[in-house]
C-alpha positions as CSV (number, residue, x, y, z in Angstrom):
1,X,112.4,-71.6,-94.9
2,X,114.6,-70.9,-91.9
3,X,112.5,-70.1,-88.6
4,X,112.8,-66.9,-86.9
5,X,115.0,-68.2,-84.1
6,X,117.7,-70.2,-86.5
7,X,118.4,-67.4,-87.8
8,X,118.8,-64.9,-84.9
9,X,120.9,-67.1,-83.3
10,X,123.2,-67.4,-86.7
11,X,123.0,-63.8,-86.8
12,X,124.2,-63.3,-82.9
13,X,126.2,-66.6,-82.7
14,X,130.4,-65.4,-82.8
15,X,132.5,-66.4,-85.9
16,X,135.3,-68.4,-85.6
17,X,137.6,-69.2,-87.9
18,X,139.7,-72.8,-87.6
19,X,143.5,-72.6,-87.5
20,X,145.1,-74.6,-89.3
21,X,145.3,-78.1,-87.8
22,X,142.4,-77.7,-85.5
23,X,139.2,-79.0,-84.6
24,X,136.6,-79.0,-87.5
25,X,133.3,-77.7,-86.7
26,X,131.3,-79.7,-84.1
27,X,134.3,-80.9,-82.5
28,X,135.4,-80.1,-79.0
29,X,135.1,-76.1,-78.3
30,X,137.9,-74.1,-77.6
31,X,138.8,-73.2,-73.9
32,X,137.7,-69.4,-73.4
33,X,140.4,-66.8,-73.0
34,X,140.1,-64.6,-69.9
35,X,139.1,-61.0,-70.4
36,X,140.9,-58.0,-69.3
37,X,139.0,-55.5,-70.4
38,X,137.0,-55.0,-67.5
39,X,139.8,-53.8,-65.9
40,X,140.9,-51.2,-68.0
41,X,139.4,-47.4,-67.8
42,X,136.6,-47.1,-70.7
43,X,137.9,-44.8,-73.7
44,X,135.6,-42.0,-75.1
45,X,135.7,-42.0,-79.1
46,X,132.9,-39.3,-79.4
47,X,135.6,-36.6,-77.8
48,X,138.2,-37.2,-80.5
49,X,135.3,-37.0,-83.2
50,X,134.1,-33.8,-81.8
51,X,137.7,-31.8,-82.1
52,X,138.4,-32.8,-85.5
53,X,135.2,-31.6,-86.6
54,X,136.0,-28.1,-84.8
55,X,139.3,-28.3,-86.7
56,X,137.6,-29.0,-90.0
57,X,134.9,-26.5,-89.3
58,X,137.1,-24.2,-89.2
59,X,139.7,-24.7,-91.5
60,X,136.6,-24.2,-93.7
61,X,135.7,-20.7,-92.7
62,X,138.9,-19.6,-92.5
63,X,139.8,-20.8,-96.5
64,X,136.3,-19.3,-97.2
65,X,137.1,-15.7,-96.0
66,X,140.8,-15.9,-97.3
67,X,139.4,-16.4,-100.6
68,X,136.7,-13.8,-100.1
69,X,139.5,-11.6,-99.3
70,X,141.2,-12.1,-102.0
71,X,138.6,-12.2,-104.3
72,X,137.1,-8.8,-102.9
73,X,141.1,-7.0,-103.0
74,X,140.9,-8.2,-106.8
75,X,137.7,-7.0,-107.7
76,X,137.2,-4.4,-105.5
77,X,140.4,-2.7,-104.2
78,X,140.4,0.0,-100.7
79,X,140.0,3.5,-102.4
80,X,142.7,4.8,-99.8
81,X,145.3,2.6,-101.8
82,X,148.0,4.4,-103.2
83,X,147.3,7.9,-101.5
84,X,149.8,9.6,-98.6
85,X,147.9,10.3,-96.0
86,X,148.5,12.4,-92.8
87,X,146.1,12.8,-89.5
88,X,144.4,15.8,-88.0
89,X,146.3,17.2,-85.1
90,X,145.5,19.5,-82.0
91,X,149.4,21.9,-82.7
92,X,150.7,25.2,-82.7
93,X,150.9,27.1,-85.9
94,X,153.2,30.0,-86.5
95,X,153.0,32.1,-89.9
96,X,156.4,34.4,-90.2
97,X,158.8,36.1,-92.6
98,X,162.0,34.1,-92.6
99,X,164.9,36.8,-92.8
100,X,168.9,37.2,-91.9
101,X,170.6,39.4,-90.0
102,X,173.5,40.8,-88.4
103,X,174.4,41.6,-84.9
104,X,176.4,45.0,-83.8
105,X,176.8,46.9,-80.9
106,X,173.9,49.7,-80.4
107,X,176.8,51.6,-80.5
108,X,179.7,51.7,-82.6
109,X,182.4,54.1,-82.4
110,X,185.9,54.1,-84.1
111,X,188.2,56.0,-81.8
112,X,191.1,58.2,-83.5
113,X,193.6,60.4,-83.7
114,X,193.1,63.9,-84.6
115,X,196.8,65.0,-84.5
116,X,199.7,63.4,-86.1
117,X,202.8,62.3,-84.0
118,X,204.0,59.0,-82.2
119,X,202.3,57.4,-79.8
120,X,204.1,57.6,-76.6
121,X,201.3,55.3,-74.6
122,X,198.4,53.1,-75.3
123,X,196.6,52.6,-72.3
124,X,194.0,49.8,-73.2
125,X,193.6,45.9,-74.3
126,X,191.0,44.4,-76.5
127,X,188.2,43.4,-74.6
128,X,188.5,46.1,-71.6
129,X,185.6,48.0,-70.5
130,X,186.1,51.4,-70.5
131,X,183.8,54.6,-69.5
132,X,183.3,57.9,-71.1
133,X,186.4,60.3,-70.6
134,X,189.1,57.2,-69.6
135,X,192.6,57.6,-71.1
136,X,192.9,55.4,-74.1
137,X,196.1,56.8,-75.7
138,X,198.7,59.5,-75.8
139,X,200.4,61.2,-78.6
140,X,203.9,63.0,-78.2
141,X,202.5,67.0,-77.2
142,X,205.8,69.4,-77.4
143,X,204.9,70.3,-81.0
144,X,201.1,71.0,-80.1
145,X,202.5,72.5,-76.6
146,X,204.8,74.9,-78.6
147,X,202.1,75.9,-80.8
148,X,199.9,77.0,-77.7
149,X,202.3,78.9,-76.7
150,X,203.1,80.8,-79.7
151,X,199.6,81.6,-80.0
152,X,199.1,82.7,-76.4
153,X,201.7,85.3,-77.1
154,X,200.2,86.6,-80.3
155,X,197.2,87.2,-77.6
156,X,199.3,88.8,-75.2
157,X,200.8,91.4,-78.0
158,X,197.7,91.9,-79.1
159,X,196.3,93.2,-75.9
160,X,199.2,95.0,-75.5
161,X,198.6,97.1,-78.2
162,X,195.3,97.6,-77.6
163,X,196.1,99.4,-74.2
164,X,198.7,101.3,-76.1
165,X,195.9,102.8,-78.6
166,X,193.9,103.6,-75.2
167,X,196.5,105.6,-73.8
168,X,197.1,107.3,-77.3
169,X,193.3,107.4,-77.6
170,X,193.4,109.8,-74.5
171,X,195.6,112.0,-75.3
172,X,194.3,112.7,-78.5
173,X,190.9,113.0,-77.0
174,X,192.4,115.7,-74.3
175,X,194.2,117.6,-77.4
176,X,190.9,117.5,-79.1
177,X,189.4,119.2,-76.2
178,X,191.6,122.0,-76.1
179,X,191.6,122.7,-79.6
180,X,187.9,123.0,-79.3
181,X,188.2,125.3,-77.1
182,X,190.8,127.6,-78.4
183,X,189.1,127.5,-81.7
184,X,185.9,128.7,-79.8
185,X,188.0,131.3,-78.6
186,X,189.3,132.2,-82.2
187,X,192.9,131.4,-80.3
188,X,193.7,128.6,-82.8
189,X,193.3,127.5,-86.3
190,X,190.4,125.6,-87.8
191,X,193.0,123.1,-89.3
192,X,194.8,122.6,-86.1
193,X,191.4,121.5,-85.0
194,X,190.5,119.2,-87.6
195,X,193.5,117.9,-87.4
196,X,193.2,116.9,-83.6
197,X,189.6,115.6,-84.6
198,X,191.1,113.1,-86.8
199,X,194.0,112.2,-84.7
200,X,191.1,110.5,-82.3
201,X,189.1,108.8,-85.0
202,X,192.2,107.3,-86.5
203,X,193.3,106.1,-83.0
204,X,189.9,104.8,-82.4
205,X,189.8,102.6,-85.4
206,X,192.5,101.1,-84.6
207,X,192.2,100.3,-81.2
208,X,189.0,98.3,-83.4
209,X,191.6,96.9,-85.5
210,X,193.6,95.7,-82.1
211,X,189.9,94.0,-80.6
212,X,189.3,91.9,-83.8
213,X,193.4,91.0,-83.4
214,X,192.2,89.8,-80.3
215,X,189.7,87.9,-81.0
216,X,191.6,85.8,-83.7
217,X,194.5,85.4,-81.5
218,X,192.0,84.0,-78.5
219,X,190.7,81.5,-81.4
220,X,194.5,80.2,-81.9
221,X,195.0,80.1,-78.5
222,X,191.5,78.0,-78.0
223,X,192.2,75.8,-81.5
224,X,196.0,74.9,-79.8
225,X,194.5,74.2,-76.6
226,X,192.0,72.1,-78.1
227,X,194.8,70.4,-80.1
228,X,197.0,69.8,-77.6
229,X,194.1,68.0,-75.7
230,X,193.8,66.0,-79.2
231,X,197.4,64.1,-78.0
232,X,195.4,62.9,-74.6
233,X,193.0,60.4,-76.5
234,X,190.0,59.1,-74.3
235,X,186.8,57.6,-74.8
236,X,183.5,59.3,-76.0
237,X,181.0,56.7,-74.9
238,X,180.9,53.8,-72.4
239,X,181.8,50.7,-74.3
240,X,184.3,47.8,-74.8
241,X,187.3,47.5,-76.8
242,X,186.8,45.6,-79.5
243,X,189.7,46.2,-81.6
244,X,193.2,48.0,-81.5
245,X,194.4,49.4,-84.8
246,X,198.0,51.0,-83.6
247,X,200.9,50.1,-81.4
248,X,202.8,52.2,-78.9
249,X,205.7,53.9,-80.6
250,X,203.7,54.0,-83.7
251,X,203.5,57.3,-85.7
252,X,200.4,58.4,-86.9
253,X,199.6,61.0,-89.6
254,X,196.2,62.8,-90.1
255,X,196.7,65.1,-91.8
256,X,194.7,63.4,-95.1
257,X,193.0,60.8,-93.0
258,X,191.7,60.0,-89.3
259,X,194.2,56.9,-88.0
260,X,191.9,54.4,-86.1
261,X,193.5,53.8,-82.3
262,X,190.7,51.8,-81.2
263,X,187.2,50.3,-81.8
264,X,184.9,51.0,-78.9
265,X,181.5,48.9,-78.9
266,X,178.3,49.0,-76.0
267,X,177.9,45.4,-75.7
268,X,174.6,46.1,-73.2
269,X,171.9,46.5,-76.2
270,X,172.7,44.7,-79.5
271,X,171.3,46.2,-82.7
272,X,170.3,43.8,-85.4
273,X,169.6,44.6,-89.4
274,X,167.5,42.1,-91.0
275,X,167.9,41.7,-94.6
276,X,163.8,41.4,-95.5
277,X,163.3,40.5,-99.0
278,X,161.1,43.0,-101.2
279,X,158.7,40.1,-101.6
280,X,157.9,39.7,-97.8
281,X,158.9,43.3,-96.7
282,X,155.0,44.2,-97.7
283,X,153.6,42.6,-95.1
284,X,155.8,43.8,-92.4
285,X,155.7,46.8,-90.0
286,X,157.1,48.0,-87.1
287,X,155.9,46.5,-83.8
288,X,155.6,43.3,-85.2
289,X,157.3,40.5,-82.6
290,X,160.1,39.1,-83.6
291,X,162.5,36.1,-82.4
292,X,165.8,35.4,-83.4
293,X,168.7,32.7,-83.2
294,X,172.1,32.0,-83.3
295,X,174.8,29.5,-84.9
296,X,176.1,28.8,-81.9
297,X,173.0,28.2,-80.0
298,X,170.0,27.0,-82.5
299,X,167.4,25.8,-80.1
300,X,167.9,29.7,-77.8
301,X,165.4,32.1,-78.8
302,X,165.7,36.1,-78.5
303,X,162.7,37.8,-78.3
304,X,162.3,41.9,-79.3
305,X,160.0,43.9,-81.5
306,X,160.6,45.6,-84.6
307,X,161.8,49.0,-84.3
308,X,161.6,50.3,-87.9
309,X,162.2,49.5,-92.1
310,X,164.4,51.6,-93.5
311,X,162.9,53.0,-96.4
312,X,165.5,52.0,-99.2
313,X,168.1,49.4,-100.0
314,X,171.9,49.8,-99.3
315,X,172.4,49.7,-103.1
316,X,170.5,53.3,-103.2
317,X,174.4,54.0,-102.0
318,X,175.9,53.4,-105.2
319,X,172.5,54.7,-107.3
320,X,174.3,55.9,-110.6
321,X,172.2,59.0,-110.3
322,X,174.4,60.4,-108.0
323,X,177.4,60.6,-110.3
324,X,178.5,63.5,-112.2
325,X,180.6,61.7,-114.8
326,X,177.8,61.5,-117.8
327,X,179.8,58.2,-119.1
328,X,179.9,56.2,-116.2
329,X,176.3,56.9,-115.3
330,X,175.4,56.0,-118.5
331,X,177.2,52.9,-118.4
332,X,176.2,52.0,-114.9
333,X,172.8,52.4,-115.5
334,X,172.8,49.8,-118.5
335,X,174.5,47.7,-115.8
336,X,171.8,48.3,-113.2
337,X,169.1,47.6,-115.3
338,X,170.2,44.5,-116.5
339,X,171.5,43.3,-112.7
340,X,169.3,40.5,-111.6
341,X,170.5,40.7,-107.9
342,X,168.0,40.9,-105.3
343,X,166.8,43.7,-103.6
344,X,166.4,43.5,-99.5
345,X,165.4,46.2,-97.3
346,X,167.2,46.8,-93.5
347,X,164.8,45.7,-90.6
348,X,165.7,47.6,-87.5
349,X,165.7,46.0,-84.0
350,X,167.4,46.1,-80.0
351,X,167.7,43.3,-78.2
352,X,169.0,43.5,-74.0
353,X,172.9,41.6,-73.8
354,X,173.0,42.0,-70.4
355,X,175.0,38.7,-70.3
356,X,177.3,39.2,-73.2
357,X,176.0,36.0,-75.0
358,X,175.7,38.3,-78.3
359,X,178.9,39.3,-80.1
360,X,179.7,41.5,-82.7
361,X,178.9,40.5,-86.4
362,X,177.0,37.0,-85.0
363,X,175.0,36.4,-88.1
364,X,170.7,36.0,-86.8
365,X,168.1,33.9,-88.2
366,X,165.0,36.3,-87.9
367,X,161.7,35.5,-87.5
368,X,159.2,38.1,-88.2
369,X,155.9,36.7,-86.9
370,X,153.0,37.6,-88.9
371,X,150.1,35.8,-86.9
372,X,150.4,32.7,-83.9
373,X,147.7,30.7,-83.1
374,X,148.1,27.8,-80.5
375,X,146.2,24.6,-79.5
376,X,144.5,24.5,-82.7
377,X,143.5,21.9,-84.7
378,X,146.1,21.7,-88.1
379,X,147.1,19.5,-90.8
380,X,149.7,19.6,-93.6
381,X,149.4,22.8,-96.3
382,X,150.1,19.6,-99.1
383,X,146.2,18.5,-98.2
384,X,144.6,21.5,-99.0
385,X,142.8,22.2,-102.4
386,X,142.0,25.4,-103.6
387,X,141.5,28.4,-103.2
388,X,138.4,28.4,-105.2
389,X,136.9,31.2,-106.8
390,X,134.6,32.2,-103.8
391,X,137.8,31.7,-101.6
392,X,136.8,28.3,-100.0
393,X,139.2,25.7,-99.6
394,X,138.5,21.5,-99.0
395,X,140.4,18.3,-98.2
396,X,139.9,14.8,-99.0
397,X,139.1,12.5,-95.8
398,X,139.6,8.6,-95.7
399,X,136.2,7.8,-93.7
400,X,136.2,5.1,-91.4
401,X,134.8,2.4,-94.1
402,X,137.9,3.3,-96.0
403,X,136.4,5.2,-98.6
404,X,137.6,8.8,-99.4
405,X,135.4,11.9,-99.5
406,X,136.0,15.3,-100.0
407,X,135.1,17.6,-97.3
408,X,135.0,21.8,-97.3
409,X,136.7,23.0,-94.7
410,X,137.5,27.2,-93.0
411,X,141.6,27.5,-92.9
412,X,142.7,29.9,-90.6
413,X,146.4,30.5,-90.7
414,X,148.3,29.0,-93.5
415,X,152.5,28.7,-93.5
416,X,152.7,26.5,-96.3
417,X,154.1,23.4,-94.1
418,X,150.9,23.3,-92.1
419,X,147.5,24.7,-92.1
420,X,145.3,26.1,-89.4
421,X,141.4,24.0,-89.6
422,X,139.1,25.5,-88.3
423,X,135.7,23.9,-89.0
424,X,135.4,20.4,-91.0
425,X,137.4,18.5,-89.0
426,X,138.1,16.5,-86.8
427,X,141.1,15.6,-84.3
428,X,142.3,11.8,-85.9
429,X,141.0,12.4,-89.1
430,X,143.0,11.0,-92.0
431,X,143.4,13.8,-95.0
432,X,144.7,12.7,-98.6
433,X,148.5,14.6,-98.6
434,X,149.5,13.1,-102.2
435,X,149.8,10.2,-104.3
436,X,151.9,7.1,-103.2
437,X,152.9,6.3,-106.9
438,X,153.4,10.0,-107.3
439,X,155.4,10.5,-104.7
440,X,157.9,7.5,-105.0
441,X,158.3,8.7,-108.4
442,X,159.4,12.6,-107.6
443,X,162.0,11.4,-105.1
444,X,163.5,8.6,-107.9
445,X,163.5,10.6,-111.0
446,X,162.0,9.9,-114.5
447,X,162.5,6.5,-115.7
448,X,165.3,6.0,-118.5
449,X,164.1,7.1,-121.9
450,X,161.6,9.6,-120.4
451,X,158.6,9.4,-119.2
């Protein structure tokens, strides 16, 4: 046996190997080599060793929740997948009737002629403001002159006679007077008085005869004044022109018809008739706000109330009850009652123009506002379910864990684009609008070959 200090040195004694060609073992040793290692900085190795571990760490984690991930999205996928979903907002709801209108002056007056003849002057352009009683035309006036004074004359001869009757009137009267006497005296016959009797009553009638001559002959002479004032054309309200429909030098004949000269319009207050469909016009009355826009100016609102709903449609015009011909009512009803047209009633409203920004016949987008509520707290209509039979309503919510639950909710107003909430929920609250699949398949059509 070795002893215990052989071997420890053989244990802690250096190897070395013999090169080729060099000294066997026991020969001369080999001269040292110096050692620079004292001069070099000391390098760490547990530093190095301790980042890769990190690294490997985690590496580890991170591949052990990727493929918990994935195993958890296989197994178990979110229950918000596949569903449309919309947040709870703080808004502004509006619930209206949607209608269209037309503009037209609050007062609209064709102006015409009531005589015929040329027009010797036209004294206005279209869009001139004009006031009650200004010139707007003339018509040539000998004719009408000439027939005033024809029937001036007629009055004069008239009158003339009548104080020719009063004169004879009198002297019958005095003639009467002394036959009465005579007779009283028995100094004249009873015929010779009877005779003067009826000399005054026949005088008297006809000085009756001569007043109603007057009269009539005062009417002509009023009817060919008025006439002749007919050729002087003016204006019978305050207004603008808005159209001219004759030319100086043009003749015009009204005898079967009344000749437009001019269209005369108030521009100040604009009237507007809404065309209210008879589905919406039951929930409507007068005093209800309204707004209205423009083509011209979309983003402008005009603001007025609802003056009043007239109480039948235009086509109650052209009912075929008011015909007398028994074959065209007949056949006009069998075409009424198989029309399919819609039926609209007239909504009546003013609005101020003071600038002149409204013009004749501008077609109106009206807005007849049922209820407003602001700063309230709404969502889309599409997330509402029901009503159900006790009138309750709900809405499915994405909690915060992903999950989705259905909730009762109290809904207020209701346009059917949004929906007033008004206990149930909260501001930032997700709500279940629709189905993702669903929805991606209504905007791209069936499939080929159905469904």
């Amino acid at each position: 046996m070795h002893s215990p200090e052989r071997a420890a040195s053989a244990v802690l004694a250096p190897h070395r190997s013999v090169p080729p060609g060099g000294h066997a073992f026991g020969e001369a040793p080999i001269p040292p080599v110096a050692d620079t290692s004292r001069n070099r900085p000391p390098i760490s190795k547990a530093r190095p060793r301790r980042g890769r571990r990190a690294i490997a760490i985690a590496l580890s984690l991170g591949a052990a929740l990727g493929l918990g991930w994935l195993g958890r999205a296989q197994l178990l996928p979110a229950p918000a997948a596949g569903l449309m979903t919309a947040p709870a907002v703080v808004g502004s709801i509006e619930q209206s009737v949607l209608a269209s209108g037309t503009l037209k002056p609050v007062r609209l007056v064709a102006v015409g002629a009531q005589v015929s003849g040329r027009i010797t002057a036209l004294k206005v352009a279209v869009g001139q403001k004009v006031r009650a009683g200004d010139l707007i035309a003339e018509i040539d006036a000998l004719t009408k002159q000439n027939d005033l004074r024809s029937a001036q004359a007629a009055l004069d001869s008239a009158r003339a006679q009548r104080e020719e009757k009063e004169a004879t009137l009198a002297k019958n009267e005095a003639a009467l007077a002394r036959q009465k006497l005579t007779y009283g005296q028995n100094a004249s016959s009873r015929a010779d008085y009877e005779s003067a009797e009826a000399d005054v009553k026949a005088t008297r009638a006809q000085i009756a005869q001569l007043d109603a001559s007057i009269v009539e002959a005062e009417v002509s002479v009023s009817t060919a004044r008025v006439n002749l004032d007919y050729t002087r054309i003016t204006a019978p309200i305050d207004g603008t022109v808005l159209a001219i429909g004759a030319q100086e030098g043009q003749t015009v004949n009204a005898t079967q018809s009344t000749p437009t000269i001019v269209v005369l319009g108030d521009l100040d207050t604009m009237t507007i008739r809404a065309e209210i469909s008879e589905a919406d016009v039951v929930r409507v009355e007068p005093g209800q706000e309204v707004y209205f826009t423009i083509l011209g100016e979309p983003d402008r609102r005009f603001h007025a109330r609802l003056r009043s709903i007239e109480p039948a449609p235009e086509s109650v015009k052209t009912d075929s009850s008011f015909s007398t011909d028994s074959t065209t009512t007949s056949s006009t009803s069998s075409s009424s009652s198989t029309s399919s047209e819609a039926i609209y009633y007239n909504g009546v409203f003013d609005v101020p123009n003071p600038d002149g920004r409204l013009r004749t016949y501008m077609t109106a987008e009206v807005h007849i506002v049922l209820g407003e509520a602001r700063n309230v707290l709404t969502v889309p209509a599409a997330a509402l379910a029901g009503p159900e039979a006790d009138g309750s309503f709900s809405v499915r919510v994405v909690e915060a864990d992903g999950t989705v639950a259905r909730r009762p909710v109290e809904v207020g107003l209701d346009n059917k684009i949004a929906a007033e909430i008004r206990d149930g929920l909260k501001a930032g609250e997700r709500v279940v609008i629709g189905e993702a699949a669903t929805a991606s398949r209504t905007m791209m059509g069936p499939p080929p070959g159905g469904m």
